[in-house]
C-alpha positions as a Markdown table, in Angstrom:
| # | Residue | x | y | z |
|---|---|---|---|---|
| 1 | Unk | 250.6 | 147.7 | 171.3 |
| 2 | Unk | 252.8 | 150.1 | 173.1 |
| 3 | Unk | 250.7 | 152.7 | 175.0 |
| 4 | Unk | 254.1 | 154.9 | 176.1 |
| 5 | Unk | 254.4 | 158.1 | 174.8 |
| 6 | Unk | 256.9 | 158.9 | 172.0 |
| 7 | Unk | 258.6 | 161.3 | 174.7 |
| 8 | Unk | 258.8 | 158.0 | 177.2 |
| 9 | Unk | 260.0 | 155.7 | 174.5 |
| 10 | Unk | 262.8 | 158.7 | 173.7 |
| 11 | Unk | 264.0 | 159.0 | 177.3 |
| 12 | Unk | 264.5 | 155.2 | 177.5 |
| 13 | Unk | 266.3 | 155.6 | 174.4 |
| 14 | Unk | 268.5 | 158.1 | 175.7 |
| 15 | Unk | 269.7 | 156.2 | 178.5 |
| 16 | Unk | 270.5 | 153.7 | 176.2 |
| 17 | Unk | 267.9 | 151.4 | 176.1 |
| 18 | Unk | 268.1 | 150.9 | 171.9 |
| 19 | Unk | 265.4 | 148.6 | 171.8 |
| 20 | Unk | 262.7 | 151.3 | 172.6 |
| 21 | Unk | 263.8 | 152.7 | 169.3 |
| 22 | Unk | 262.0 | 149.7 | 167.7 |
| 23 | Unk | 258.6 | 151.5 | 168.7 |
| 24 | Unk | 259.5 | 155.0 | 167.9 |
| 25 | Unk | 260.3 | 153.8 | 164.0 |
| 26 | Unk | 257.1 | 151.5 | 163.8 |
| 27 | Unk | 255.3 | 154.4 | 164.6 |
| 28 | Unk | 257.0 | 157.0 | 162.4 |
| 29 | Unk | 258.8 | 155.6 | 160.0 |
| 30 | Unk | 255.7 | 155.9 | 157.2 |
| 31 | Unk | 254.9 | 158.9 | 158.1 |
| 32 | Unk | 258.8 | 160.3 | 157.3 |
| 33 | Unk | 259.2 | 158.3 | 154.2 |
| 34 | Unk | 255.9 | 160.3 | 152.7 |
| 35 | Unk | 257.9 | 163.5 | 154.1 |
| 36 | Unk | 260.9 | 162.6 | 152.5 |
| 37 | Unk | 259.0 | 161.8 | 149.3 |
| 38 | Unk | 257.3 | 164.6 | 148.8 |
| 39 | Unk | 260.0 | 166.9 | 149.2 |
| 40 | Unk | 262.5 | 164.7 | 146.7 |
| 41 | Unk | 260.1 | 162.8 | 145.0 |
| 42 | Unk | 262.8 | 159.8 | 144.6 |
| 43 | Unk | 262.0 | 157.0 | 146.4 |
| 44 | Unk | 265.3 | 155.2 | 147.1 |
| 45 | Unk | 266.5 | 158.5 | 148.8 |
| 46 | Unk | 263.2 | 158.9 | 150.8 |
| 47 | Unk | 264.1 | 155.4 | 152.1 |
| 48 | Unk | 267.7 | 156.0 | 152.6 |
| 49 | Unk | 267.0 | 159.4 | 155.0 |
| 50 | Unk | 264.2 | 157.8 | 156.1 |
| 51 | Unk | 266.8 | 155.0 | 157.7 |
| 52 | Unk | 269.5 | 157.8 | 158.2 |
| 53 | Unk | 267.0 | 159.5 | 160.6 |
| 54 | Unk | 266.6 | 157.1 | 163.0 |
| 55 | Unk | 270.5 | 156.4 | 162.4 |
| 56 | Unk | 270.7 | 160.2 | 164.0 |
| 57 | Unk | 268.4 | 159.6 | 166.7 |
| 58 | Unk | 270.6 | 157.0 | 168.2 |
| 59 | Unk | 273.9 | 159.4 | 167.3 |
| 60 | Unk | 271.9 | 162.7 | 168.6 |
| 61 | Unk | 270.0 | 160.8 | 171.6 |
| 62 | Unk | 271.7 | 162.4 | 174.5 |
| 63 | Unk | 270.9 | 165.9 | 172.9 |
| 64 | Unk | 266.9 | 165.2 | 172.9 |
| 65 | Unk | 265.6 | 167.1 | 175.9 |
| 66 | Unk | 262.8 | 165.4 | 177.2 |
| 67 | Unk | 260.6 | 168.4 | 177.8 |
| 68 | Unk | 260.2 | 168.6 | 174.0 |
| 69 | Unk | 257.9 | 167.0 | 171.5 |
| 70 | Unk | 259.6 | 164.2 | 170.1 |
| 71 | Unk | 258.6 | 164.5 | 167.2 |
| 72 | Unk | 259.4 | 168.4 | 166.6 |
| 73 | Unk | 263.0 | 167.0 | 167.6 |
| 74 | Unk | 262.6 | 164.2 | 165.1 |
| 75 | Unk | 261.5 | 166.4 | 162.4 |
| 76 | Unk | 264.3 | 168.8 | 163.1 |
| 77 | Unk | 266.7 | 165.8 | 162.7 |
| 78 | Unk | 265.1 | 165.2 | 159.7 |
| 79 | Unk | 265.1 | 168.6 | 157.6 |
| 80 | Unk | 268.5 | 168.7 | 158.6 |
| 81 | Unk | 269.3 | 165.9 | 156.8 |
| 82 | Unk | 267.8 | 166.5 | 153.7 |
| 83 | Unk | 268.9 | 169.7 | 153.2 |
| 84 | Unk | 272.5 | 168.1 | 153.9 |
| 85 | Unk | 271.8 | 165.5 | 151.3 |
| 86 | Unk | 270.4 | 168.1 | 148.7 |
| 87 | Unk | 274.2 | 170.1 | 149.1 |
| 88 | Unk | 276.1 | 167.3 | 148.7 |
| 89 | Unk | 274.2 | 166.1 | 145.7 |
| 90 | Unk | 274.4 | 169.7 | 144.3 |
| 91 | Unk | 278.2 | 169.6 | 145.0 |
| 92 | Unk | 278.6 | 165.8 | 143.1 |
| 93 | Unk | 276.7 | 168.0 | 140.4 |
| 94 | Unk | 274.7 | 164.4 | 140.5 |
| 95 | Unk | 271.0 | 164.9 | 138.6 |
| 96 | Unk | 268.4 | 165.9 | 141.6 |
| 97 | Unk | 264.9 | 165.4 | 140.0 |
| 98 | Unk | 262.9 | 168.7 | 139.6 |
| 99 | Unk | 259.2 | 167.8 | 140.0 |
| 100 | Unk | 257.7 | 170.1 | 137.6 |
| 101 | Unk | 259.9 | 167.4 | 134.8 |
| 102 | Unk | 258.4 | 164.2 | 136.7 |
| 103 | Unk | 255.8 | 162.5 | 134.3 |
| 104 | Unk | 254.8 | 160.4 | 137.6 |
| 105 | Unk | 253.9 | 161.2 | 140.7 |
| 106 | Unk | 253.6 | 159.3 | 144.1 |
| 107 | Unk | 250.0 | 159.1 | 146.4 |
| 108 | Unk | 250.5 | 157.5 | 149.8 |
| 109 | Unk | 247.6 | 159.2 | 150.9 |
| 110 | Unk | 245.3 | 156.8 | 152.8 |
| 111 | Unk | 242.6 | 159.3 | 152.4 |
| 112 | Unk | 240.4 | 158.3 | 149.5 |
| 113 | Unk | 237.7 | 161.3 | 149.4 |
| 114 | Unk | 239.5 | 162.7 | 146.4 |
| 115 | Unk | 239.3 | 161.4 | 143.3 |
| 116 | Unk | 242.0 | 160.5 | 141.6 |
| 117 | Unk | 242.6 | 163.8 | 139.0 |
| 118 | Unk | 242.2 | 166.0 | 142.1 |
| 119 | Unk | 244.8 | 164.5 | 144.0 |
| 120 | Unk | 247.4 | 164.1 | 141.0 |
| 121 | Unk | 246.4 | 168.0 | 140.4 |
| 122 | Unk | 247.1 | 168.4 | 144.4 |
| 123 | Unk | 250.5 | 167.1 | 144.1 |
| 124 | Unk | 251.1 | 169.4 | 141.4 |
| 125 | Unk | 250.5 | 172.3 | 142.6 |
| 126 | Unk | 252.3 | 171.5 | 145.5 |
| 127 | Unk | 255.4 | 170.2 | 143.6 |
| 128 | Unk | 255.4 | 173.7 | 142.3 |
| 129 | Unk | 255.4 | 175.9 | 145.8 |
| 130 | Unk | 258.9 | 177.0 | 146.7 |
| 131 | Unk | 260.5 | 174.3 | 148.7 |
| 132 | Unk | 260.3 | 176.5 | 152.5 |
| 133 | Unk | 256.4 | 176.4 | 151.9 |
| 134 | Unk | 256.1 | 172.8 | 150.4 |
| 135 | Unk | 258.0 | 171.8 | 153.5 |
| 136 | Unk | 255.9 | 173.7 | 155.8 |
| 137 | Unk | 252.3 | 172.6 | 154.1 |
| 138 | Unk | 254.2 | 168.9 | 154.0 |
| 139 | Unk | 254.9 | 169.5 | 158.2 |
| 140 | Unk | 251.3 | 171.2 | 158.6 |
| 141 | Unk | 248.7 | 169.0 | 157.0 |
| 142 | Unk | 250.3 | 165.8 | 155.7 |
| 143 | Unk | 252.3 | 165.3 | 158.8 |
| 144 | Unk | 250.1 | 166.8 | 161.4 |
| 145 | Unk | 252.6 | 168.7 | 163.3 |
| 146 | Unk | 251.2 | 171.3 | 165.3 |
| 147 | Unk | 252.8 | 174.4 | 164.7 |
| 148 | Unk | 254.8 | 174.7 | 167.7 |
| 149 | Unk | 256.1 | 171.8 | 166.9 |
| 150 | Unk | 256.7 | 173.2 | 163.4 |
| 151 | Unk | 258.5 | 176.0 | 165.4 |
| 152 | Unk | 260.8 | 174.4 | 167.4 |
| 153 | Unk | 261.5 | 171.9 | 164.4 |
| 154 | Unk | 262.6 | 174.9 | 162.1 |
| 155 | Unk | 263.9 | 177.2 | 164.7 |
| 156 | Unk | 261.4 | 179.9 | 163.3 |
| 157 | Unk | 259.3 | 181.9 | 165.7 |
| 158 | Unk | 255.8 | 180.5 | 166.6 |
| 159 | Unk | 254.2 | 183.5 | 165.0 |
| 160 | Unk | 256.2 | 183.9 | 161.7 |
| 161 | Unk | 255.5 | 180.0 | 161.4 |
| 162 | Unk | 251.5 | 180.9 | 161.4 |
| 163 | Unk | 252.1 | 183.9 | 159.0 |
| 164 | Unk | 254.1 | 181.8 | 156.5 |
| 165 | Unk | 251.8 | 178.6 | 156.6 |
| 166 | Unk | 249.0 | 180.6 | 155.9 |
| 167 | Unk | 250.7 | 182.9 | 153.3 |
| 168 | Unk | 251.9 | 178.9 | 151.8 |
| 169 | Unk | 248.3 | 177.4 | 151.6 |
| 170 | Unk | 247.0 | 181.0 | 149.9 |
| 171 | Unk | 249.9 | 180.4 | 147.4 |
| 172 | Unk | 248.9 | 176.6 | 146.6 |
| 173 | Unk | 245.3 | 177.6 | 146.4 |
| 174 | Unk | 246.1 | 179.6 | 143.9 |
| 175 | Unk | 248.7 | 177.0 | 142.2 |
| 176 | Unk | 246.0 | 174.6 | 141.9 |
| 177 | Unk | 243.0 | 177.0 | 140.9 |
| 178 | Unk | 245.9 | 178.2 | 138.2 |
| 179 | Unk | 246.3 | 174.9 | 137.0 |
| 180 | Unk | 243.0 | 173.9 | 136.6 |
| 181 | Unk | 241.5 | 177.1 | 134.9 |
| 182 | Unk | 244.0 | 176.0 | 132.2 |
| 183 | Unk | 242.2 | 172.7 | 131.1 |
């Protein structure tokens, strides 16, 4: 196991040693796919940016600055693309599934403590949040960023980031308390 940091592995990456890019998407490749999933809920296109990502790292390395989190940089990388590939999708007018009209939905949530009906409910409701606070729960508590990673990842200020996470898991809350009142 590699015990350098994702920011050492980066730098090496940067000055063109490719191969330390091998580490970097063992270590965070699952974790963007479930990103990518939960925000599209399609998963050949969570693979496909999932791959595209790293595809940017290498195009993008010399503009990592290595006093950063990697992994805010990453994520930046990341929401950039998807909301890339949702315009050009819009603009190829090609079908983007809406997750409220999913009959399935997708669990890659190692964490069995919840029973199965809960977590399907979970998804719901969180398939239902506008897409700024899905991404920003997604970031928060599936993904683990802290939030000034969540800051610099976005470009929005530390501060608004707290107010709008917070303001995002009050809405869910009440998404799923919604949703289950109505059984």
């Amino acid at each position: 196991m590699n015990s350098e940091t994702d920011e050492e592995l980066m730098s090496k990456v940067k000055e063109g040693y490719l191969g330390s890019l091998t580490v970097l998407f063992e270590r965070h490749q699952k974790p963007l796919f479930n990103f990518f999933l939960r925000m599209c809920r399609d998963l050949e296109r969570s693979e496909d940016l999932t791959q595209s990502v790293f595809e940017r790292i290498i195009k993008y390395r010399k503009s990592y600055k290595n006093q950063h989190s990697f992994r805010s940089w990453m994520y930046q990388l990341a929401r950039n693309l998807f909301y890339d590939s949702y315009r050009n999708l819009k603009r190829k007018n090609e079908y983007i599934a809406d997750p409220q009209e999913e009959g399935h939905l997708f669990d890659f949530n190692d964490n069995q403590a919840l029973k199965e009906k809960r977590r399907i409910e979970l998804n719901d409701a969180l398939s239902r949040l506008p897409a700024e606070q899905r991404e920003l729960i997604l970031m928060s508590k599936y993904q683990g960023l802290k939030y000034e990673e969540i800051s610099r990842a976005t470009g929005i200020s530390l501060s608004a980031i707290k107010v709008r996470i917070h303001r995002a898991m009050h809405k869910l809350r009440d998404v799923y308390f919604e949703e289950r009142k109505a059984e």
